[in-house]
C-alpha positions as CSV (number, residue, x, y, z in Angstrom):
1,X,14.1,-5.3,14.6
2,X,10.6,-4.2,14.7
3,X,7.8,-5.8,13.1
4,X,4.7,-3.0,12.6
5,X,1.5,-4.6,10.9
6,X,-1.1,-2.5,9.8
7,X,-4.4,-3.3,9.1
8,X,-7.1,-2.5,5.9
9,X,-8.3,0.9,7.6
10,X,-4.3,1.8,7.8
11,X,-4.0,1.1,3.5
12,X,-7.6,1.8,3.0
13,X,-6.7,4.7,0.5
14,X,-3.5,7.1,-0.7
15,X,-4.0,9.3,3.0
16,X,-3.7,6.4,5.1
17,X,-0.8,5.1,3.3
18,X,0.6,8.5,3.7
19,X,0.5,8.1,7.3
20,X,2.4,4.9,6.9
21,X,5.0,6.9,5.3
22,X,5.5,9.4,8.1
23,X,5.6,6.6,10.5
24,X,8.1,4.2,8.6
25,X,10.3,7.7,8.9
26,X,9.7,8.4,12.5
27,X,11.0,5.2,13.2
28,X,14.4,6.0,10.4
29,X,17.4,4.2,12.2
30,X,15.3,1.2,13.3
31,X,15.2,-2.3,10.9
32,X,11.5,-2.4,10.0
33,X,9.7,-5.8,8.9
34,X,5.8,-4.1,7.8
35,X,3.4,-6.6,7.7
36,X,0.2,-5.2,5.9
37,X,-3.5,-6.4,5.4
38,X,-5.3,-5.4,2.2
39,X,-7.1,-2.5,1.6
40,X,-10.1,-2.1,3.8
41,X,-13.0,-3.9,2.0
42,X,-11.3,-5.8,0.0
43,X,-10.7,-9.4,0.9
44,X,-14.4,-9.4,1.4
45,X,-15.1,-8.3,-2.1
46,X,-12.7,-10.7,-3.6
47,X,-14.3,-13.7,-1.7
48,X,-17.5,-12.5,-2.4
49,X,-16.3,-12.1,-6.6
50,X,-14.6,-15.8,-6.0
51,X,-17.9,-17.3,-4.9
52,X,-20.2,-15.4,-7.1
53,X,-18.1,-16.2,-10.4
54,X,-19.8,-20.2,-10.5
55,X,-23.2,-17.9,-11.8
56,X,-22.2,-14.4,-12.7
57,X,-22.0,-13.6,-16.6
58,X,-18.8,-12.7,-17.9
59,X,-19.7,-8.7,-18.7
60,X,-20.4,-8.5,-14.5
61,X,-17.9,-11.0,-13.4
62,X,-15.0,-8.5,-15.3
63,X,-16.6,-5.4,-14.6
64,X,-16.4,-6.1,-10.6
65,X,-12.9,-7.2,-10.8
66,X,-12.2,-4.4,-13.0
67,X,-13.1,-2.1,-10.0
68,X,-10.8,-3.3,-7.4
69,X,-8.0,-3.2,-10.1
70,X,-9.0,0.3,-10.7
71,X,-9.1,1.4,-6.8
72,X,-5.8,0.5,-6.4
73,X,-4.4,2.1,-9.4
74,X,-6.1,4.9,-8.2
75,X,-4.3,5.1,-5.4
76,X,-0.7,4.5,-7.2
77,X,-1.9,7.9,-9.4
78,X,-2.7,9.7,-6.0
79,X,0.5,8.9,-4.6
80,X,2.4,9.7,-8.1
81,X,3.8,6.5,-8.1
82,X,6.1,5.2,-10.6
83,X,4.3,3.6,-13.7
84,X,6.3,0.4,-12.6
85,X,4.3,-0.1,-9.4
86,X,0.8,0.4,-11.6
87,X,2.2,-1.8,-14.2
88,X,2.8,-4.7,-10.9
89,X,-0.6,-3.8,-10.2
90,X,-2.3,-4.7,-13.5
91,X,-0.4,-7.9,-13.3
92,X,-1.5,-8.9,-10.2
93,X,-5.4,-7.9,-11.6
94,X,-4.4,-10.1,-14.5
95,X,-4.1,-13.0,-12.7
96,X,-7.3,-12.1,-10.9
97,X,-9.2,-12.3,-13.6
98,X,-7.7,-15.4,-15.0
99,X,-8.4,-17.1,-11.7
100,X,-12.2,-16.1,-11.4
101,X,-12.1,-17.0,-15.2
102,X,-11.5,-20.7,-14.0
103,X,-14.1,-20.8,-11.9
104,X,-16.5,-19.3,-14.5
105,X,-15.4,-22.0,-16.6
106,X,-15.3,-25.2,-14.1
107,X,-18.8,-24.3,-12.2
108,X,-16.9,-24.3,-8.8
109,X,-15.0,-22.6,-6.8
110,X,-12.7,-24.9,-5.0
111,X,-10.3,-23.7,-1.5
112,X,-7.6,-23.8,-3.8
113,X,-9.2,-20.8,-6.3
114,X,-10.4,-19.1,-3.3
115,X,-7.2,-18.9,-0.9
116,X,-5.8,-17.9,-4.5
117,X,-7.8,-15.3,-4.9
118,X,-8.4,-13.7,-1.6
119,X,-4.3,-13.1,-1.6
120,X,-4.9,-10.7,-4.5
121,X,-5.8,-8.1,-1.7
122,X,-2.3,-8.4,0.4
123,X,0.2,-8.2,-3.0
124,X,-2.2,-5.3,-4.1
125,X,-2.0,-3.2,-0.9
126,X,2.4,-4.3,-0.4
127,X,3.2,-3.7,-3.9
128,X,2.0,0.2,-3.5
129,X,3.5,0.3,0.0
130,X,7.0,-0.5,-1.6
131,X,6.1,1.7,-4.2
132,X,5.6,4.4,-1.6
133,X,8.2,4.3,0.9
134,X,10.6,3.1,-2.1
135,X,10.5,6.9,-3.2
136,X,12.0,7.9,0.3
137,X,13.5,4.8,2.2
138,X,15.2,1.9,1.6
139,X,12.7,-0.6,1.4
140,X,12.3,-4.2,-0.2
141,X,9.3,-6.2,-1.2
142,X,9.2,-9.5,0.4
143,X,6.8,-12.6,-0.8
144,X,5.2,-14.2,2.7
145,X,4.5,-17.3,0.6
146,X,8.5,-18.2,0.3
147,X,8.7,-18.5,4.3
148,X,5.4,-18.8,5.7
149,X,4.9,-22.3,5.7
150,X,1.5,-24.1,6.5
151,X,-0.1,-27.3,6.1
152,X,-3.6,-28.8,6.5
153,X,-6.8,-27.8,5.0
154,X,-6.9,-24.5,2.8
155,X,-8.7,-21.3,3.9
156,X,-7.8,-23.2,7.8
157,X,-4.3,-23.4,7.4
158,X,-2.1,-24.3,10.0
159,X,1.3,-22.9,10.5
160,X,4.8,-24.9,10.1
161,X,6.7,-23.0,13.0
162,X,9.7,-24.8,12.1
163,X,9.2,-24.8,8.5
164,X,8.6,-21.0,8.7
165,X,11.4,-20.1,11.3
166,X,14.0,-21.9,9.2
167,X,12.7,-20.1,5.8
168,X,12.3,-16.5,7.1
169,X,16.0,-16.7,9.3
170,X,17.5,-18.1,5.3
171,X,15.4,-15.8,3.1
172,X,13.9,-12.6,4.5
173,X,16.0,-12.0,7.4
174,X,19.3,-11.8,5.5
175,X,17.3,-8.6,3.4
176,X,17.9,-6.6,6.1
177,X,21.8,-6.3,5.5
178,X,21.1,-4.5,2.3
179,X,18.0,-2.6,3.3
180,X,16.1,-0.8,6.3
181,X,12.6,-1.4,5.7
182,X,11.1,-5.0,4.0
183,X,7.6,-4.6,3.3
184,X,5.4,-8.1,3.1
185,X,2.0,-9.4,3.4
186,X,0.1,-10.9,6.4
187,X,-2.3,-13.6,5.9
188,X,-1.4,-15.9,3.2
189,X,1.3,-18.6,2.8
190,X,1.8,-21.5,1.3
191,X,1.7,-25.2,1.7
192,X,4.8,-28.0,1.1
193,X,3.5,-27.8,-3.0
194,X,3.8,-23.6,-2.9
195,X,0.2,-23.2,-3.3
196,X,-0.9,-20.4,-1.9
197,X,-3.0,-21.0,1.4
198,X,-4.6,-18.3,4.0
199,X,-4.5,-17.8,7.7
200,X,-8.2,-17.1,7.9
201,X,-10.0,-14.0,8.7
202,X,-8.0,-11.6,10.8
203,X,-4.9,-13.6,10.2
204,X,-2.6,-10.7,9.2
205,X,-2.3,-10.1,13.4
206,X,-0.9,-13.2,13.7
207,X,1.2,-13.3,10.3
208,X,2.7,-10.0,12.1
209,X,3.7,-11.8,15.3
210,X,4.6,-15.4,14.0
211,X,7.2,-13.4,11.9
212,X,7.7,-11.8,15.2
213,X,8.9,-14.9,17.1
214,X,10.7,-16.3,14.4
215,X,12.9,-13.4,13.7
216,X,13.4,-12.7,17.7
217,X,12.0,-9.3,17.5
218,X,12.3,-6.7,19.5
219,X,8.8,-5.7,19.6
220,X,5.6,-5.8,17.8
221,X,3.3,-2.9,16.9
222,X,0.1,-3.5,15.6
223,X,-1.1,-0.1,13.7
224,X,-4.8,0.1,13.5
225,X,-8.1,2.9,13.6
226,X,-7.9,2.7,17.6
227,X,-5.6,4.1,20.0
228,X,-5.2,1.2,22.3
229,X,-7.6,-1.5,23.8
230,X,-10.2,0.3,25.9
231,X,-12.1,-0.3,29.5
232,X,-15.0,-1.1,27.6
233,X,-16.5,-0.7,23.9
234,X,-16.8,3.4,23.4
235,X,-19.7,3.2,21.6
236,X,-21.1,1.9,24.5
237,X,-19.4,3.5,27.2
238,X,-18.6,6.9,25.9
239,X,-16.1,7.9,28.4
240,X,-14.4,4.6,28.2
241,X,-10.4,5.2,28.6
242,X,-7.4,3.5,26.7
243,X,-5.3,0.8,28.7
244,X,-1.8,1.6,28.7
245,X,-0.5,-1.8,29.8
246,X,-2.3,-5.2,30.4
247,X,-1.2,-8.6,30.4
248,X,-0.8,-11.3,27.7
249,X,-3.9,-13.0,29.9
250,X,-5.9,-10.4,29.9
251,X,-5.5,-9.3,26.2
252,X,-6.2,-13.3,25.7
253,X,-9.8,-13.1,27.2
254,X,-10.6,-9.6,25.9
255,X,-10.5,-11.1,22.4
256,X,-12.4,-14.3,23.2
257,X,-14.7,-12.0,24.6
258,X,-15.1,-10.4,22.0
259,X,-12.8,-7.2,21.9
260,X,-12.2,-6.8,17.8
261,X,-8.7,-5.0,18.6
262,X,-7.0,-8.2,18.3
263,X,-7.0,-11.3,16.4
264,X,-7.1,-14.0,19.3
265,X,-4.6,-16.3,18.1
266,X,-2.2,-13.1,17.4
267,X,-0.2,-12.9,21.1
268,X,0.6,-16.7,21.2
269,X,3.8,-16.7,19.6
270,X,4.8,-13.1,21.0
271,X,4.1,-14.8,24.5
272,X,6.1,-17.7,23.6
273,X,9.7,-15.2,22.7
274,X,8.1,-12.5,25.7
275,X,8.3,-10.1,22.9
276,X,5.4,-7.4,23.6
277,X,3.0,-6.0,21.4
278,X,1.8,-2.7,21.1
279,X,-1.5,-1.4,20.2
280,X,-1.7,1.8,18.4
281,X,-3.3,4.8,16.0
282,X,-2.2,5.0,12.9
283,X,-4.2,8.2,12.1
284,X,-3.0,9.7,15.9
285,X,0.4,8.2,16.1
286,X,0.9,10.6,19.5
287,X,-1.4,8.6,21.3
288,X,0.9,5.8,23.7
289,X,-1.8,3.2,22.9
290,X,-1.7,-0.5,24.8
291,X,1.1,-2.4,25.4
292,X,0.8,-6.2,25.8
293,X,3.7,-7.8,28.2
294,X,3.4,-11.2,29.9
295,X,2.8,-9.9,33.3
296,X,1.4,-6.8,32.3
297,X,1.1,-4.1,34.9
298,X,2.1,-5.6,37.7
299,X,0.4,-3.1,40.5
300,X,-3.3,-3.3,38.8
301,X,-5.8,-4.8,40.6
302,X,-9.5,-5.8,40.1
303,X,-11.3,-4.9,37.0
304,X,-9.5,-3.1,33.6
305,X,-12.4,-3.8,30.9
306,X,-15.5,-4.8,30.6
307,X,-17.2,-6.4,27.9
308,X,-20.9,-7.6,26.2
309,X,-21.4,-10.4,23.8
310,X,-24.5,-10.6,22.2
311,X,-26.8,-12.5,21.0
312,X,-25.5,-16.1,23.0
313,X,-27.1,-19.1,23.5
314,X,-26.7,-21.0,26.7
315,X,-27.7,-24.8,26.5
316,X,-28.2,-26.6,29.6
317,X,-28.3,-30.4,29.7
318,X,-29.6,-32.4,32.3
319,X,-28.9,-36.4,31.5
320,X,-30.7,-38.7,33.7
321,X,-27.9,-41.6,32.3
322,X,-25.0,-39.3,32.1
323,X,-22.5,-40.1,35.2
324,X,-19.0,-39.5,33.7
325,X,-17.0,-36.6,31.6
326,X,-16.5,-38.7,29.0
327,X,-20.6,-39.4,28.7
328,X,-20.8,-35.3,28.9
329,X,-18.0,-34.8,25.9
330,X,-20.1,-37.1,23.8
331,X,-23.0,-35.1,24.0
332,X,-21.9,-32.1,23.4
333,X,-20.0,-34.2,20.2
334,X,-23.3,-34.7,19.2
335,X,-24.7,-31.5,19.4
336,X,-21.7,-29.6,17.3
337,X,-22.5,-32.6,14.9
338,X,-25.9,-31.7,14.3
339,X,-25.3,-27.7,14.0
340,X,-21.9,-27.4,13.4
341,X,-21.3,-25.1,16.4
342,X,-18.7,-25.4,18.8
343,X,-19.2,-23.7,22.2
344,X,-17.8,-20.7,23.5
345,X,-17.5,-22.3,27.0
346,X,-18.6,-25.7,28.5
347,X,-19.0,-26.3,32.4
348,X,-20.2,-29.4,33.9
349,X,-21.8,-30.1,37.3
350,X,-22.5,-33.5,38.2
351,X,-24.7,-34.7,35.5
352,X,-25.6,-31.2,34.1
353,X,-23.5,-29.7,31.7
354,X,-23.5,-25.9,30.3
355,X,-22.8,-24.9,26.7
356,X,-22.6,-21.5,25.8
357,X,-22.5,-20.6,22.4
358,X,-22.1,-17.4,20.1
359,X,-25.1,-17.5,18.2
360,X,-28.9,-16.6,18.0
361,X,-30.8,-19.0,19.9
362,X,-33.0,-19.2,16.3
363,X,-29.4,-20.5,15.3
364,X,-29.2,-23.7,17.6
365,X,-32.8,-24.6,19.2
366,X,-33.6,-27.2,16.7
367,X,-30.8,-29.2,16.7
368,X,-31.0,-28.7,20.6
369,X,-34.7,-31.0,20.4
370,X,-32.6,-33.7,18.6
371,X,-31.1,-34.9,21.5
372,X,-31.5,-38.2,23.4
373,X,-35.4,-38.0,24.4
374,X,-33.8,-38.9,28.0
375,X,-31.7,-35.9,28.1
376,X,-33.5,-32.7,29.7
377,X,-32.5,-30.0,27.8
378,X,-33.3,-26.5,28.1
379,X,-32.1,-23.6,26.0
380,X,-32.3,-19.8,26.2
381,X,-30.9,-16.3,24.8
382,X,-28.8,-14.3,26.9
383,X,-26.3,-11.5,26.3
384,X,-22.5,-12.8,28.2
385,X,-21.1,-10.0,30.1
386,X,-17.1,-10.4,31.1
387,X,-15.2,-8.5,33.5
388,X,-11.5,-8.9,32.8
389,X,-8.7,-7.9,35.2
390,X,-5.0,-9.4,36.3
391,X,-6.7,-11.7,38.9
392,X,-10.1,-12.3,40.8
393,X,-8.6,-14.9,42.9
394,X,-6.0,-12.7,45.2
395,X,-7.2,-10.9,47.9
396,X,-6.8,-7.4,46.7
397,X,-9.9,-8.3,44.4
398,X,-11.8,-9.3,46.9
399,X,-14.6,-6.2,46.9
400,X,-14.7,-6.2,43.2
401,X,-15.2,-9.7,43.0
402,X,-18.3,-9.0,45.7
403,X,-19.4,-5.7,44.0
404,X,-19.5,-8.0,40.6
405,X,-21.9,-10.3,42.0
406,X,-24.1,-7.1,43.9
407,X,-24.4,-5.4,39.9
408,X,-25.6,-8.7,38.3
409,X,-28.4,-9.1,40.9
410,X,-29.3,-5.6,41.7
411,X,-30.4,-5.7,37.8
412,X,-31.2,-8.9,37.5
413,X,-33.7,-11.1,38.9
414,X,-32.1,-14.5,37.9
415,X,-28.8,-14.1,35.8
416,X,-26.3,-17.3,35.4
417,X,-23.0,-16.4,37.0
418,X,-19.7,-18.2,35.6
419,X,-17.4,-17.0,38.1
420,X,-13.8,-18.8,38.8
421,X,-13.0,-20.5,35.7
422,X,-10.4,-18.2,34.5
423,X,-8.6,-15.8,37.1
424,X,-8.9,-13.2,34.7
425,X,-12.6,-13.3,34.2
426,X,-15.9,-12.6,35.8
427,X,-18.8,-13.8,33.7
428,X,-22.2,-13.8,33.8
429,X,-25.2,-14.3,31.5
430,X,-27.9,-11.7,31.3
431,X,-31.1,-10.7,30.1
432,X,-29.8,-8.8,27.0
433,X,-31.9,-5.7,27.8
434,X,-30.3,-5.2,31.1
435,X,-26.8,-5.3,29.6
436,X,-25.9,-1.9,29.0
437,X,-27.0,-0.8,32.2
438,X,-25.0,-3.6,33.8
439,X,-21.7,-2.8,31.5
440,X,-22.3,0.7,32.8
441,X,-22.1,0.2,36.6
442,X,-19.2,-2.4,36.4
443,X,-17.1,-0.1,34.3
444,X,-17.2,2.8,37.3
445,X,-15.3,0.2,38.9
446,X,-12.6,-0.1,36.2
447,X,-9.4,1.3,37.0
C-alpha cells in the first residue's frame, strides 16, 4: 500500500485535480490510500468566516460562505462531474452555514464550532476527488473522523495511536478488498464523543503518515508545488539544487528550521515503522524529488542545506542567585508565562542561560524587563542561520565544520555560534543584514 497526501496547491482548482488523476493512474496496480488537504486558501478563509461570524451581519456572513460553496461547485462543473458529487457539495455548504449560524446566534465562537468548521475544507476538496477519479478508477470515500482518534484540547488535538491503529486496521483497511483507491481527508478527527477535532495547521502531513504507520505502508509520498527539499530556499539561492536522499534527522531539523516542505511532526511515525517518505511535484511528476529514509544517504558528508530564520529573538539571562537547572527552568517558566512564547532553543552555561525564540524582538522585550530586578537580562534581534548535514561530529566533517566557523566571522564582527547541540546542525545567530551573504557562501559548500 501506498499512502500519497497532497496538499491545497495540489486541489487548488479542476487542473490540479486533473493532475491528481493522471497520477492516481500512473500508479494503476498499486492499493492507494490519498490523503488530501483542502483547497488552497481555504481553511484560512473558513477560520477567518468562523471568527468573524460573532459580529458579521447575516447578508455578509452568507454571502462569504456562499463563495467557497460556489468555488468548489465550480470546480465539480469544470470537471463535469456528476450532479451527485455537487449535490454532496451543497450539503456539506449547508451545514456550513448552519454552523456559522450558531455562532451568529450565541456571540461566540467556541473550539468546538471552529474545529467544526475548519473540516468543511477537507470533505469539500475529498468529496470532488472521489467524484473525479470515481469516473475512471475504483475509488471509495473514506471519513478520517471514524478512525482517527484524538483526545485533549480542540484545535491541539492529540492523537490516540492505539485508538487510531485499531479503528483504521477494522474500518478503512478492509476497503481495500473491494477497491483500489480510498480517498480521505488529513487533518481532522475526532474525540472519544465523535466530535470532530483538528490536528492543527499543517496537520494533513502527519494525518498522511500516522495512517502510514498504522496501516504498515509501504511508502509515503507527499505531493506538493516543489520537487523535493532543496540545499537552501530558491528564492534566496537561485541555483539551489533538489536533495535526492537525506535522513529522517536531517529532514527533522530542516523543518524546525524552518524549511516549509514538511510539517515537523509529519516523519515521526514513518520513522517509528522505517517506512520512507517521498517528497514530490505534483505539477512535474518526472522530477525524482526527496526521499526521507532513517539513515538517509549514507556516503554524504558535511553540509546538504542551509537555512535562515528570521526575525529571532535571542534572550540572554545572567542570574546572580541562579546556581542549579532547576532555578534556570523556572525562569524561563516565567518568561513563557508572561508572553506566552516558548523558545526555539534554550542553552545554559553556568548561571547564564540562552533563549532563542521565533519572534520580533518588539514581540518579547517587555515581558523580558519583568524579570527578577536581580536577573541581568539582555535581549537582541538576530536572524538564526542553520547548516544541516548527516553529522558535524565525525571526522570527515571536519573542514566544513572549520569553514562554518571562518564564513560566520569573515562577515561578522561578533555573531553567537550554537555549534554541537545537534550532530546535524551548525547554528549561528547573525546580524540579519549579513544573512544572505552568509547563506550564500555556506551553500557553495553544500554537496
Amino acid at each position: 500500500m501506498i499512502v500519497m497526501k497532497f496538499g491545497g496547491t495540489s486541489v487548488q482548482d479542476a487542473f490540479a485535480m486533473r493532475n491528481v488523476l493522471s497520477i492516481a493512474q500512473e500508479f494503476s496496480g498499486h492499493k492507494i490510500l490519498m490523503v488530501s488537504s483542502a483547497c488552497s486558501g481555504i481553511t484560512s478563509e473558513l477560520l477567518s468566516i468562523a471568527s468573524d461570524s460573532v459580529c458579521l451581519n447575516d447578508e455578509d456572513r452568507i454571502r462569504r460562505i456562499q463563495e467557497i460553496i460556489k468555488r468548489h461547485i465550480d470546480i465539480c462543473n469544470e470537471l463535469g462531474l456528476e450532479q451527485g458529487t455537487v449535490l454532496q457539495i451543497e450539503e456539506i455548504g449547508a451545514h456550513l452555514l448552519s454552523y456559522c449560524e450558531g455562532i451568529a446566534l450565541l456571540g461566540e465562537c467556541t473550539n468546538r464550532s471552529q474545529d467544526a468548521i475548519a473540516s468543511c475544507g477537507e470533505l469539500f476538496s475529498t468529496i470532488i476527488l472521489t467524484g473525479l477519479l470515481g469516473s475512471h478508477l475504483n475509488v471509495q470515500w473514506f471519513d478520517a473522523r471514524k478512525s482517527m482518534k484524538t483526545f485533549d484540547s480542540p484545535s491541539k488535538s492529540q492523537v490516540h495511536m492505539e485508538q487510531t491503529s485499531l479503528l483504521s486496521n477494522q474500518l478503512l483497511k478492509p476497503l481495500f478488498e473491494q477497491c483500489d483507491i480510498v480517498v480521505t481527508q488529513g487533518f481532522i478527527g475526532s474525540d472519544d464523543d465523535n466530535r470532530t477535532t483538528t490536528l492543527g495547521r499543517g496537520g494533513s502531513d502527519y494525518s498522511a503518515a500516522i495512517f502510514g504507520a498504522v496501516l504498515e505502508a509501504d511508502e509515503i509520498i507527499i505531493w506538493t508545488d516543489v520537487s523535493g527539499i532543496a540545499s537552501a530556499d530558491p528564492r534566496v539561492i537561485p541555483n539551489a539544487r533538489y536533495i535526492e536522499s537525506m535522513s529522517f534527522d536531517e529532514a527533522r531539523m530542516l523543518s524546525f528550521f524552518g524549511a516549509k516542505v514538511l510539517h515537523p511532526e509529519t516523519i515521526l511515525p514513518a520513522l517509528q515503522k522505517d517506512i520512507p517518505v517521498h517528497v514530490r511535484n505534483t505539477f512535474k511528476t518526472s522530477d525524482r524529488g526527496t526521499t526521507i529514509t532513517r539513515m538517509g544517504d549514507e556516503l554524504a558528508s558535511g553540509m546538504r542545506s542551509v537555512i535562515a530564520r528570521k526575525p529571532v529573538s535571542f534572550v540572554q539571562v545572567r542570574a546572580s542567585q541562579v546556581s542549579n537547572e532547576h532555578s534556570m527552568s523556572e525562569l524561563i517558566k516565567e518568561l513563557e508565562q508572561l508572553s506566552g512564547l516558548k523558545p526555539m532553543i534554550s542553552v545554559m552555561i553556568d548561571s547564564s542561560i540562552g533563549l532563542i525564540y521565533d519572534v520580533s524582538i518588539s514581540k518579547i522585550e517587555e515581558y523580558v524587563k519583568h524579570l527578577e530586578e536581580d536577573n541581568n537580562a539582555e535581549i537582541g534581534e538576530y536572524a538564526l542561520i542553520s547548516a544541516i548535514g548527516p553529522n558535524f561530529r565525525n571526522f570527515n566533517s571536519k573542514k566544513v565544520f572549520t569553514k562554518f566557523h571562518e564564513i560566520i566571522h569573515e562577515n561578522e564582527e561578533s555573531p553567537i555560534i550554537f555549534s554541537g547541540i545537534q550532530k546535524n546542525t551548525l547554528t549561528a545567530l547573525v546580524n540579519s543584514v549579513h544573512a544572505e551573504n552568509i547563506l550564500k557562501e555556506l551553500h557553495a559548500l553544500c554537496t
